[in-house]
N, C-alpha and C positions, 0 to 999 in steps of 0.2 A: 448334638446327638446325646443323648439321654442313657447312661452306662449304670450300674448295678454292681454291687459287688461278687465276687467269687464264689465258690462254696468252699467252707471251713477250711477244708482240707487241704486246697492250695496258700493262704492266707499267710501259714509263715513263710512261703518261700518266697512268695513275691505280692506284698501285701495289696498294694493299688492294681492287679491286671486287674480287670474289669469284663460282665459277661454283659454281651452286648442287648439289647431290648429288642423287638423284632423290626424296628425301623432303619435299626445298623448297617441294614444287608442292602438297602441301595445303595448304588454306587455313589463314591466319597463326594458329598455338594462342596462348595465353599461358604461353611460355617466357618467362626470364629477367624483367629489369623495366623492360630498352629495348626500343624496335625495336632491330633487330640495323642496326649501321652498317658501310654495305660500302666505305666511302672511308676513303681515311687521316685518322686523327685530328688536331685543331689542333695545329701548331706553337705552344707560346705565347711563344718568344723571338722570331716574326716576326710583323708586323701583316696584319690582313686586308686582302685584294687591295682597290685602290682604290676599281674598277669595274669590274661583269662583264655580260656581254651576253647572257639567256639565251634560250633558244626555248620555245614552248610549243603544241603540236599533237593533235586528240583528234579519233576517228571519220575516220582516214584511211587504214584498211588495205582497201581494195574491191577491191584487185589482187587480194587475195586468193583471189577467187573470178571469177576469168576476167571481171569487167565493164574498162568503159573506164577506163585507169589516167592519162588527161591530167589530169584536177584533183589528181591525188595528188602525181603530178609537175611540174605547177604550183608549187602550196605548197611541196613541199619547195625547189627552184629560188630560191623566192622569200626560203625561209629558212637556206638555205646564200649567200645573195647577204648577209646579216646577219654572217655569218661568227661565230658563235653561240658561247659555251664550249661549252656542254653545251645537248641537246635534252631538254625532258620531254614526258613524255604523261601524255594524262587518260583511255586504256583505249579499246576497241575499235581495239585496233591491227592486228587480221584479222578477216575477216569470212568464212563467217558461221560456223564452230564455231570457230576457232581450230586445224584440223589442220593437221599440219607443211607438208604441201605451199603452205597459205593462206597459213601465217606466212610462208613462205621469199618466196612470191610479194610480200606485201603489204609484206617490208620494203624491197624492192629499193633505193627509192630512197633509202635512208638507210644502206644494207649498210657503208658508210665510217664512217661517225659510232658504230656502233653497235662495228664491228671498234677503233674506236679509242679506244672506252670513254668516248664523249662524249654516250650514249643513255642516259638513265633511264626506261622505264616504267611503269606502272602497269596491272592487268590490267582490262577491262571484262566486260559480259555476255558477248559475244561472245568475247573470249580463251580464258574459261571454260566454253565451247560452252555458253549458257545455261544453266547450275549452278554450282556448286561442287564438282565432286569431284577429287581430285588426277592423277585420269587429265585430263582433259580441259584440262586447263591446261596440261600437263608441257610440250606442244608447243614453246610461249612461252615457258616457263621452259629449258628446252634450249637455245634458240636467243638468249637474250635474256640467258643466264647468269648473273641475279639472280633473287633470292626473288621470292614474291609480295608478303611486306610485308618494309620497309625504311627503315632513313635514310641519304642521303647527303650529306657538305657539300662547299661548294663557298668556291671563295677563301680559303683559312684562316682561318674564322670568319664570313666575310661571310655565307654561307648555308645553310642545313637546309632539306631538301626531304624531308616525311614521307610517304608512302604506308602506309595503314596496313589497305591492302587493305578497303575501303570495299564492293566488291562482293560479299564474304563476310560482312558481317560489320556487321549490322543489330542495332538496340536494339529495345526495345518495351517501350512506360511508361516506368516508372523503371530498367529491366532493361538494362545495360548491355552492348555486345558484348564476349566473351571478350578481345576484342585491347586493348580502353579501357585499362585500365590500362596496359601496357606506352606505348600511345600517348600518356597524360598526361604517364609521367613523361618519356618522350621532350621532348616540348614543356615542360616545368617544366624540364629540367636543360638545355638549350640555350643554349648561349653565344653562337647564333651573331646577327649584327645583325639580321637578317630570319629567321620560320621559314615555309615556305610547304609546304601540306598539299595533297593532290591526293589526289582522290575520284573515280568514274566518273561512279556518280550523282549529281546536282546536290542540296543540300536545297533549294534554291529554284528555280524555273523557269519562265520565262514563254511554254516553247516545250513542244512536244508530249508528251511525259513530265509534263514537269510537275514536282508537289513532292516528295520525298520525304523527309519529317520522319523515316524512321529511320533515317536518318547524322546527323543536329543533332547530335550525339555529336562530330563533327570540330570544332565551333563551341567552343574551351575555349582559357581565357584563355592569351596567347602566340603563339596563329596569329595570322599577322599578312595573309595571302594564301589562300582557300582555291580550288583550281584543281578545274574540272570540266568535263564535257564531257558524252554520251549525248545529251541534245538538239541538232540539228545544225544548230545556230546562234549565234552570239554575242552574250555579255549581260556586264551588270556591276552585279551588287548588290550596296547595302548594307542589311543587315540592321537590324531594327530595334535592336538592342545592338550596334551599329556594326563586325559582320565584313564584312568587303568578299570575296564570291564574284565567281569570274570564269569563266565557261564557255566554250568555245574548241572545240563539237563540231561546225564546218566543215573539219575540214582534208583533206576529197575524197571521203568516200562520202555523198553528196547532199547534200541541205540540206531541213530540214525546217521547217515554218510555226509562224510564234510564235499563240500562242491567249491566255487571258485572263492578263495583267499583274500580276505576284507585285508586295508591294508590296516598296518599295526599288531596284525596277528603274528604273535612271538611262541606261542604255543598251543596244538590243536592233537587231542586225539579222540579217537570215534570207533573206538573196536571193544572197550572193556567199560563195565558199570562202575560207579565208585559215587564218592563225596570231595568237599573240601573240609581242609582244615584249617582254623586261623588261630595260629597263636600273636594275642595280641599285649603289649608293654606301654608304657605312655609313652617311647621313642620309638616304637617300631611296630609292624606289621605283618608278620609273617601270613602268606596264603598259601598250603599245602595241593597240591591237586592228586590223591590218592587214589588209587585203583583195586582191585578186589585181587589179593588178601588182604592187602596193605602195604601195596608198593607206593613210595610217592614219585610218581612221575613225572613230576615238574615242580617246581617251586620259585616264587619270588618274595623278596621284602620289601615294602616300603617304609621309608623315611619321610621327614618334612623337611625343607628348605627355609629359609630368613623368613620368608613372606608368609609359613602353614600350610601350602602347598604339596604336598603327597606326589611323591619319586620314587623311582625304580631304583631302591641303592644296591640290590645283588639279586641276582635270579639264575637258574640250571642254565648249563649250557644243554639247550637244545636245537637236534638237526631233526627237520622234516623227512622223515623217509617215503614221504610219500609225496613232493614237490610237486604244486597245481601247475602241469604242461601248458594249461591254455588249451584252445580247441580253432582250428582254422578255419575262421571265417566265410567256407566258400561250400555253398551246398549244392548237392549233385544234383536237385531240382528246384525251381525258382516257384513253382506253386503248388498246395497241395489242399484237396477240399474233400467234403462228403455231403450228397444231394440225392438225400430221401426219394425227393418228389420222382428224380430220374434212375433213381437205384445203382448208385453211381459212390464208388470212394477211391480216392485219391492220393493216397499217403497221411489222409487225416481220419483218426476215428472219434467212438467216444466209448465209455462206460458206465455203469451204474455206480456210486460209491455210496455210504452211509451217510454221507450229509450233499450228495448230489443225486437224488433219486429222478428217472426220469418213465416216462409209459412211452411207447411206440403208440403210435392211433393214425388215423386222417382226422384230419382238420378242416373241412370245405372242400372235400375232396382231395388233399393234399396230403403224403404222410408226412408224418411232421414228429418230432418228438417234443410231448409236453412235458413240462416242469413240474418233477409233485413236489409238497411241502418237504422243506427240509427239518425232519423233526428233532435237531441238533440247536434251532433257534437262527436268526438272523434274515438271510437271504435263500432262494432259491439257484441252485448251482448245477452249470453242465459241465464236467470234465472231458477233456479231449488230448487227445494223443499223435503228436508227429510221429512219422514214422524215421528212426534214425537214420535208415539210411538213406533218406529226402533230404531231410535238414534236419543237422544235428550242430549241439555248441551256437555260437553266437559272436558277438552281437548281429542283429539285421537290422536294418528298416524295413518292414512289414506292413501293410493293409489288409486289415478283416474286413471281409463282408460277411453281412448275415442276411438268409433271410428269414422273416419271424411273424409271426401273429397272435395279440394278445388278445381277452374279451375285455381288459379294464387297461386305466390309463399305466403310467408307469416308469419306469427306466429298468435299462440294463448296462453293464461294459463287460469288459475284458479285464481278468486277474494274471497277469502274467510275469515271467520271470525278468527282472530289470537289471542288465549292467548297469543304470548309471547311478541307482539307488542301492542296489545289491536283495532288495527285496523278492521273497519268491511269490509273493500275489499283491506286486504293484496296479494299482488300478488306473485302467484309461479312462479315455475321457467317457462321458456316457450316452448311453440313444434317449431318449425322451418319446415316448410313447402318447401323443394329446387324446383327447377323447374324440376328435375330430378323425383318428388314425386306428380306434379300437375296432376287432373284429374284423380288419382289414389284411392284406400278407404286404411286408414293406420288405424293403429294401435297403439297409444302413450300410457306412462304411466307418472305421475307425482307422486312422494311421497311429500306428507303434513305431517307434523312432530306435529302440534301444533294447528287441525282447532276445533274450535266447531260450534256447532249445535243450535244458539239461535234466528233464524228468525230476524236478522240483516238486511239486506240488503233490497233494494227495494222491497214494497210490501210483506214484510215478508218474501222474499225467506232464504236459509242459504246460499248461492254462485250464484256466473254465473260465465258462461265460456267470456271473455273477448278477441277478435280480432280487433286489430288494424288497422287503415288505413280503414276502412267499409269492411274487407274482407269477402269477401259473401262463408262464412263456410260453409258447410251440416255435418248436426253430426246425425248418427243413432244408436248412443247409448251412454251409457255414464255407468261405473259401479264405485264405492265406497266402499273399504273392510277397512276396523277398524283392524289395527293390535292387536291380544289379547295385555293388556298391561299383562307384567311380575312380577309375584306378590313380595311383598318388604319383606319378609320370604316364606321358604319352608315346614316349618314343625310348628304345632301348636298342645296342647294338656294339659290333663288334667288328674290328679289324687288327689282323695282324701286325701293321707294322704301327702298332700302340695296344693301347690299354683298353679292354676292354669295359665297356659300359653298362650294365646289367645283362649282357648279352652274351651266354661263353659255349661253348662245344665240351663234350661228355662223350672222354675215351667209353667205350663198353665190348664187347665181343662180337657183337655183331654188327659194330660201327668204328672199326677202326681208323687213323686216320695218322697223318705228323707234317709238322712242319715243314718246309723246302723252301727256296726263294727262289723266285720265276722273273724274270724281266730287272733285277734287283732289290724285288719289294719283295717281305714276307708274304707267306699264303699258306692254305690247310692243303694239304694231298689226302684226300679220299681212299682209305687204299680198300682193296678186296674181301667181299664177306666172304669166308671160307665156308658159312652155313647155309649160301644161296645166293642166286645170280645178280641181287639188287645190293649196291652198296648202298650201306647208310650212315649218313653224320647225324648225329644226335644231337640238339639242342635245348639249352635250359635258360631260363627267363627269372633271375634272383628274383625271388618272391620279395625282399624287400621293396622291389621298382613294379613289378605289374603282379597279381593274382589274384585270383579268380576270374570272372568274369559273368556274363558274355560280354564280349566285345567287339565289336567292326574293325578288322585290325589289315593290316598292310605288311608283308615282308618284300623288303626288297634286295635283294644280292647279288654281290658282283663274283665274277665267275670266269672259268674257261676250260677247256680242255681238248686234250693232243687228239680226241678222234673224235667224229659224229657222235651223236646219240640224243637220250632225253634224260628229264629227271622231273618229279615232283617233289611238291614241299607236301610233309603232313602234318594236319595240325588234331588237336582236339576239339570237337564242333557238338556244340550246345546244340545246333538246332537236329543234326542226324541221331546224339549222342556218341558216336565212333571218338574212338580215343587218337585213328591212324586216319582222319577226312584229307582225301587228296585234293589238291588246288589245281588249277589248271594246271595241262604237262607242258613242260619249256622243252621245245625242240633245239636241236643245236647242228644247223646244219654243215655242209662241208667247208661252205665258205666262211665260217664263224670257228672253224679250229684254229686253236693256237691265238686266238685276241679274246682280250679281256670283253666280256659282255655284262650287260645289267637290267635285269628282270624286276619290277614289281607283282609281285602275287597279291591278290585278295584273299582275308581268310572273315568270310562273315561269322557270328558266332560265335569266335574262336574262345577259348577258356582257357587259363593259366591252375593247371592244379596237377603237372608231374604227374600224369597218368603214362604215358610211354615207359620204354623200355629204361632203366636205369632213373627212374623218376626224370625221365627229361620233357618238356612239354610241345616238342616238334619233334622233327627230321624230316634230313632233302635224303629223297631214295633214287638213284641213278639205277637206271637200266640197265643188262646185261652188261655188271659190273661196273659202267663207267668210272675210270681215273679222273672222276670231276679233281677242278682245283677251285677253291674260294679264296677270294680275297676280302671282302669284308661282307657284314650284311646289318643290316638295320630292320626294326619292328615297328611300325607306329601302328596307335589305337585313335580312336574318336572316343570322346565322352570325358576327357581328363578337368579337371579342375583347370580356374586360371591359376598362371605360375607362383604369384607370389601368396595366394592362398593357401594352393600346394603344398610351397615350403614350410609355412605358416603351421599348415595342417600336422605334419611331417614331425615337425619340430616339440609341437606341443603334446604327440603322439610318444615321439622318443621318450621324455622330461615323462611322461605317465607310467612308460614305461622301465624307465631308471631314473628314480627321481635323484637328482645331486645339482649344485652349484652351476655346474658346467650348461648341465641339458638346459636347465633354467633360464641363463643365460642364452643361451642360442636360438632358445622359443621366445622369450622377449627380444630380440633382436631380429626374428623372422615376425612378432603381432605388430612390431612399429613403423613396419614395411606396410602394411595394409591400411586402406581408407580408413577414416572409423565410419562405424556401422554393428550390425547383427551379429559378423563374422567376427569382428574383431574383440565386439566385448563377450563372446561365445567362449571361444578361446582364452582371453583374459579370465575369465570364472574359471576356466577349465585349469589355468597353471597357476591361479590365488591356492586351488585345493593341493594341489603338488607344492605350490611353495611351504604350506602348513604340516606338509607331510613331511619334507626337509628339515624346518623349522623341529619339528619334535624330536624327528632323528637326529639333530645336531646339539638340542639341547641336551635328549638322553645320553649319546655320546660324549658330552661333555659333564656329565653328573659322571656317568662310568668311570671315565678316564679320571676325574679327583679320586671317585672313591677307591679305585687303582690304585691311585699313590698316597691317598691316607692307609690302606692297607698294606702297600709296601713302597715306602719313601724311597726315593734313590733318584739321583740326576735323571736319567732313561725315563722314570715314568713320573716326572713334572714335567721334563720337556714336552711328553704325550702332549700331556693334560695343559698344559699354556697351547699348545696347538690347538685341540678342541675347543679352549673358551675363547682365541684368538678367531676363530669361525660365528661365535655367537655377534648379535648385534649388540650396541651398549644397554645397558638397563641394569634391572634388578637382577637378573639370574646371572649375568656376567660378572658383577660385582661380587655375590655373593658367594662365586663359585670362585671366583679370584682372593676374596680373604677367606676362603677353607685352606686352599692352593698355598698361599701362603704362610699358612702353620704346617703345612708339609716341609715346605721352604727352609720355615728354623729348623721343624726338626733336621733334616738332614745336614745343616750347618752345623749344630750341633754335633751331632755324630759326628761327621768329618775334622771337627775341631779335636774330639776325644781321640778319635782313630788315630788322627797326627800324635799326638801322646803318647797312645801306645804302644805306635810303631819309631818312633823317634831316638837314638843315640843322646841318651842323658850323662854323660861322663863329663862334662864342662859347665862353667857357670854360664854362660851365654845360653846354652838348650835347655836348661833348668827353668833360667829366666825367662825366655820365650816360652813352652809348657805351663808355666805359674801362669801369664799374661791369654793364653789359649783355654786353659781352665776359666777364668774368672768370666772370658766371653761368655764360654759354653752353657756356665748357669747362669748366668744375666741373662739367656736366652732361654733357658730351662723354666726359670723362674716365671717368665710371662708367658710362659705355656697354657693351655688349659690343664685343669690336672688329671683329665681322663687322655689327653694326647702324649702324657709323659712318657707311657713305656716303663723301657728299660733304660731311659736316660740315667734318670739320679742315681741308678747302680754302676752304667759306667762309670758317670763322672767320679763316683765314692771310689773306684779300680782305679783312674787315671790319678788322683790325688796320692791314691797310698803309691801306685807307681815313683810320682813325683818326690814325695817325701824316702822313698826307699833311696832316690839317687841324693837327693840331699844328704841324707846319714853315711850314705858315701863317700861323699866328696869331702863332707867335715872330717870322718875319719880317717881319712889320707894325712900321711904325715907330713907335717907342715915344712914348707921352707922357711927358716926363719916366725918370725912371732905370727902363732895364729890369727888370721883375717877374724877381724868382727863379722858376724851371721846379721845377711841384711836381712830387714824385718818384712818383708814378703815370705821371704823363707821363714821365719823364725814365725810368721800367725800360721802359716800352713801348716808346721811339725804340730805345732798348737790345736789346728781344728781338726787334724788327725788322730792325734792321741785322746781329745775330748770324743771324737766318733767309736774309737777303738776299746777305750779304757773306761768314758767317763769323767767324772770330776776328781774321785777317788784317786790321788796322789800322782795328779796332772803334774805338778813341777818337779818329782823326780822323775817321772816318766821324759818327762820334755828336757831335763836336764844330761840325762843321759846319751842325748842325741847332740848337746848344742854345748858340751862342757869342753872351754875353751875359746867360744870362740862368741859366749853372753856371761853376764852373773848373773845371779842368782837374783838378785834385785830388779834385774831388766827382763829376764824372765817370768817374775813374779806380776810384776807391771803390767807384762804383757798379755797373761792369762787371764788377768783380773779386768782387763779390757775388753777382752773375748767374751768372757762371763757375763757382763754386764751390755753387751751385743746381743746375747742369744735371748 
């Protein structure tokens, strides 16, 4: 790619940026076998800058397009107040094609930063007027005078900042994007202390977008920072193989709502504009995540480990105030559609949006709505809308049908929300349109395994139908059926005189009831509704064992009671919708008083979703009042799983949903029960992703917990911290984390060695002596410290010595019994290297004499000093 020099004006500040020539603006090919680097190269005769202050801003160009530009100028305000080296972005720096007038508008407030060659971009959807073609980008590249992919460093050596044009440039399966390679060796030959990669799209997301697994291509060993933005809000993950992503797509065109919680997500917020901020060291990291004025409301560090590897050594404590509930699986309609032809909608609609435009018309006599040009670039797009309160949340397995007619050949799918990728316009499989089928009205189906229902997509919709190429689709109708899911048990139930089995009774006021024991055995006593003639026992079906439905279900129970009468069971029934569907009425005649009997009831339909009174999902209603009495009753469904699948299922369900050691175990011990087959290596992929999530958790955990006790040593927290790397597998991170652990180890030998010292009764020679012997350890241990681990060692130890030598002068000063003891020579170097610490050289032998007169001469003193001296 053919680059240019600057104009004057930026030249001293950053001599090699480069303005790019007009063929730059396609998307990055694989030339050469680097990104192309538009900064001057390392000086290697001078060291990298100490500390650099950088900014980091993404989804703030809205000026672009005539809306209000206060939050843009906000942020920016708030990040020239940082006084910043260099600004980066993570894409959508104009809204909404990216043309020149957008660009020029949307950079205003940064026109300084950028003229002075202090602005690094990266391009988003929007840059690229939602495509990829080199028209549409050029605007940005013009005005912005770098390529679309690039490296630049910063500091001489300190830092690599890779773009490698992430918006173009998707993988799928194993099929890597044309730009990969260039971009690995990029990151392999990097010298610099920190490499930090910036993507539009996020792979991870816990905000409206969502996930998008075809950049994980960016995740390769050496990034140490991966920046992103499109979701317009602020997050910080770390991934299950410990990269730490950081999203930063508030800085002024809206802000958009977090939805369901990618794992690794440590911190999310989505109500206020802001920026990041990194102060970076050649040992550390610092990522600010700052809000408008300038609150920082989250922050973490990184460090590197033995191996170069980039870790979480301290971050904010932060709580979620707003914890993702999850959404219950169980919709209150099983299909919902909309059909033109019969004028007919169903819980499903559509609308017009600006990059899904559609015409009502007839089509061969048919109404139908056609697909006009999306003049946003890409595909031709219908958005459609569930109705919440049909089917809301997720996950489901689902079947669309379309039906459609095109005049050219073609394709179409479905863009929809994915639990299993986390994407909010994952694509299905697609229809294929031949020319054998043009000008014809078809009929397609598409099975979705994994969609949910949470108003994701443009304009809130939950999906759109998606045609490439602007094919000018007519679709007059569209339908949506929820396969019932299959409950994870068949049979639930309960009896008094034991434990009840997902089957229990639900005291409530107008179902009262208690205990008694009849013939010997426990039983329930039904007793009187005071609100009306029909007693009721209320029952409830733990949603962990059966919910939702429909289901063909069976209740069967055993019973009795002191006088004639009847009773129905009610359930909730899918096919009437009534919440209270009665089953057949059991009659109880004279001859059947006072003996236990046993009824199975049919409930077709029946549906587990606590719609009754007290959230219960039945009741038996007896007749003027009946004193029923129950002794036990049982529910069985048709449709369950086989057993040891079940379990299987169950198990690897749990472990998803708490992922630790335990779950882990108990789900590999339910997949080794199973054939092998589809099901089993299903499941085995499913708890490889949970083991890896463990795996990071345990590793982070165990980084924590060192750096815990490298910041505060003490027995309590190395036992931690041996517990946590005692969890790791053997390798490199266990080793490595085991000799940090044990420079905790000395030091706190050390200390304990001094503290004995200073708390120790020195009035005898024997504590003296042991003291001297506790000293000499303490800096033999001191001394192979590293000298940034020291502390406050060498000043104790400097306290514990003068300590020592003050009882020595003691104890010599005591009046002798009989002829003065000669001063053993432990003692006598220590008065020695005390008074050289204290005084100097400067008349050491009287200084030293004064302490030891009597009990050395002057000669053997003299000796001794000049032994010291010729030590030091």
């Amino acid at each position: 790619m053919t680059l240019v020099g600057v104009a004057a004006a930026i030249t001293p500040v950053i001599p090699q940026v480069a303005q790019a020539a007009p063929q730059a603006a396609q998307v990055a090919q694989a030339t050469g076998s680097e990104l192309q680097r538009i900064t001057p190269a390392v000086d290697p005769g001078k060291p990298p800058q100490d500390q650099m202050v950088l900014a980091v801003i993404g989804d703030y160009g809205g000026c672009g397009v005539d809306r209000a530009c206060a939050s843009e100028n906000q942020v920016a305000d708030m990040v020239h107040s940082w006084n910043p080296a260099y600004i980066l972005t993570v894409g959508d720096n104009s809204y909404q094609q990216g043309r020149p007038e957008e660009v020029v508008k949307a950079q205003a407030p940064y026109k300084a930063d950028i003229d002075a060659g202090k602005f690094f971009p990266i391009m988003g959807n929007h840059d690229y007027g939602n495509g990829c073609t080199p028209e549409s980008v050029q605007p940005s590249v013009d005005f912005f005078k770098v390529p679309v992919a690039y490296v630049a460093g910063f500091g001489n050596g300190l830092v690599d900042f890779l773009n490698p044009d992430v918006n173009c440039q998707t993988s799928s399966g194993t099929t890597m994007p044309p730009i990969y390679n260039q971009y690995k060796n990029t990151v392999d030959k990097s010298t610099a202390a920190w490499v930090l990669s910036g993507g539009h799209q996020p792979i991870y997301s816990s905000g409206k977008a969502g996930n998008n697994p075809d950049r994980a291509w960016m995740m390769t060993p050496g990034v140490d920072l991966i920046l992103a933005g499109h979701d317009h809000h602020a997050e910080h993950i770390v991934t299950s193989d410990g990269y730490n992503i950081a999203i930063t797509g508030n800085g002024g065109e809206g802000i958009t709502p977090l939805f369901s919680t990618t794992p690794g997500s440590l911190y999310r917020e989505a109500t206020d504009f802001g920026a990041m901020r990194l102060t970076i060291t050649k040992d550390s990291l610092k990522a600010e995540f700052v809000t408008l004025p300038g609150k920082v409301d989250y922050y973490f560090i990184l460090k590197k480990d033995a191996q170069g590897k980039a870790y979480v050594a301290e971050r904010s404590d932060w709580v979620d105030p707003n914890p993702d509930p999850g959404q219950n699986p169980t919709p209150n309609k099983y299909s919902v559609s909309f059909d033109l032809a019969a004028d007919k909608t169903d819980g499903l609609t559509y609308k017009n949006y600006e990059d899904g435009p559609f015409q009502e018309t007839t089509v061969d006599g048919r109404k139908a709505l056609v697909l006009q040009k999306n003049s946003f670039g890409g595909a031709n797009q219908l958005y459609m809308f569930v109705d919440d309160t049909a089917i809301s949340g997720g996950p489901y397995a689902v079947t669309a049908t379309f039906a459609y007619r095109s005049p050219v050949p073609g394709t179409f799918a479905l863009q929809y929300d994915s639990a299993t990728s986390g994407s909010a316009y994952q694509k299905s499989a697609s229809v294929t349109i031949g020319a054998d089928q043009v000008n014809q009205w078809q009929t397609a189906s598409i099975d979705i395994p994994d969609i949910r229902f949470t108003n994701r997509e443009n304009g809130g919709a939950d999906m759109r139908l998606s045609a490439p190429a602007n094919l000018p689709l007519a679709i007059s109708g569209v339908k949506i059926d929820v396969a019932p899911p299959k409950p994870t048990v068949t049979h639930v139930s309960m009896d008094f005189s034991g434990e009840p089995n997902g089957l229990n009774w639900l005291p409530y006021e107008s179902g009262p009831a208690h205990e008694i024991t009849v013939d010997g055995r426990r039983a329930l006593q039904v007793d009187k509704n005071t609100f009306n003639s029909g007693n009721n026992l209320y029952l409830v079906v733990d949603d962990k064992f059966i919910q939702g439905g429909p289901y063909d279900g069976k209740a069967t129970i055993e019973y009795r009671s002191p006088v004639s009468g009847s009773f129905v069971l009610q359930y909730d029934s899918a096919a009437t919708g009534s919440a209270y569907q009665s089953t057949t009425r059991v009659q109880i005649s004279s001859q059947m008083v006072n003996t236990w009997q046993t009824v199975t009831l049919d409930m077709p339909q029946v549906m587990f979703r606590n719609r009754q009174n007290g959230n219960a999902d039945m009741r038996i209603v007896g007749a003027s009042n009946l004193p029923l009495i129950v002794g036990s009753m049982s529910v069985d469904i048709a449709g369950g799983e086989d057993e040891a699948l079940e379990d299987a299922l169950n198990a690897v369900a749990a472990a998803e949903a708490h992922p630790s050691a335990e779950t882990i175990q108990a789900a590999e011990a339910a997949i080794v029960k199973l054939p092998a087959g589809t099901d089993a290596d299903a499941l085995t992929q499913r708890l490889n992703a949970v083991k890896a999530i463990v795996a990071g958790q345990i590793l982070t955990a165990a980084r924590e917990a060192v750096a815990a006790a490298e910041a505060n040593p003490s027995a309590e927290t190395i036992q931690a911290a041996e517990a946590a790397i005692a969890k790791l597998p053997a390798g490199t991170d266990a080793d490595w984390l085991s000799q940090r652990l044990d420079v905790v180890k000395a030091i706190v030998q050390a200390q304990e060695l001094l503290a004995g010292i200073t708390s120790r009764d020195l009035t005898d020679q024997a504590a003296i002596d042991d003291a001297i012997a506790d000293l000499a350890e303490a800096r033999t241990i001191i001394d192979q410290l590293p000298e940034d681990h020291r502390g406050s060692l060498q000043d104790s130890a400097t306290a514990a010595q003068r300590r020592i030598v003050e009882a020595i002068t003691a104890v010599l000063a005591a009046p002798p019994q009989g002829k003065p003891a000669p001063i053993a020579r432990p003692w006598l170097d220590l008065v020695i290297a005390d008074t050289y610490d204290r005084y100097g050289k400067d008349n050491m032998q009287g200084q030293v004499m004064r302490v030891v007169t009597g009990h050395a001469t002057g000669q053997e003193v003299k000796a001794a000093i000049e032994e010291f001296l010729a030590k030091r």
